[in-house]
N, C-alpha and C positions, 0 to 999 in steps of 0.2 A: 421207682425202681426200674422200670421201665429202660431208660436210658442204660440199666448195665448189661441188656439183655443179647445175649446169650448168658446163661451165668454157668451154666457147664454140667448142673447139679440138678435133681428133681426139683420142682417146686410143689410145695400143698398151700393151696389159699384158704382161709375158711372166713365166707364173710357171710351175715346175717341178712337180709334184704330191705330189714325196717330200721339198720344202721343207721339215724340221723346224726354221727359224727363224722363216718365218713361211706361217701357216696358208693354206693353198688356197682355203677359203672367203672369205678376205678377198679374196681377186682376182674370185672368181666375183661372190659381194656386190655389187663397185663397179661390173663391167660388165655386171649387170643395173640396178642404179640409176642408174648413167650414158646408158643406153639409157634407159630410163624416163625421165630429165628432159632426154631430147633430144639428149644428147652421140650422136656416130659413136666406134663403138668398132673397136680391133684387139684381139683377146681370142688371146693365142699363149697356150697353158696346154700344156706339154709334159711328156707321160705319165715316170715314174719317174725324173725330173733333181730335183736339190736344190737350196738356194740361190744356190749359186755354180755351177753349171753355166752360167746362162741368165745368167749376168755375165761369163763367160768368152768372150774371142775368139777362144781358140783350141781351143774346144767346137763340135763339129758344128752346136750348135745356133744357133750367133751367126748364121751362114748367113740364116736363116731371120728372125732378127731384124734383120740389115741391108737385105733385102731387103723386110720390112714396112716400116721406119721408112723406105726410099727411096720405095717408094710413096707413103707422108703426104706427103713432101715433093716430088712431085710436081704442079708449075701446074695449078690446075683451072679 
């Protein structure tokens, strides 16, 4: 995704750190080059969860990502 960046829009990343499907620095990567070309980031990178954790709604963690993404979506 990288390549589209500026994309004009907030971004929220929510990546797990013990993700062995996809690597951790891909997440870090995008939301320093998306801050870099100006994007507003939400950067959730949550210590020792794996892929499917931070995709699960019935993981402690969604908590945390419903209450980000209601934030973006709130009128500014």
């Amino acid at each position: 995704p990288a390549h589209l960046l500026p994309i004009g829009s907030p971004l929220l990343l929510a990546h797990g750190t013990a993700d062995e499907n996809v690597p951790i620095h891909y997440s870090d990567d995008l939301a320093k080059e998306a801050e870099i070309a100006g994007d507003s980031v939400t950067y959730l990178r949550f210590e020792g969860l794996d892929h499917m954790d931070v995709i699960d709604p019935t993981h402690s963690s969604w908590a945390t990502i419903v209450e980000a993404t209601d934030r973006l979506l709130e009128p500014r």
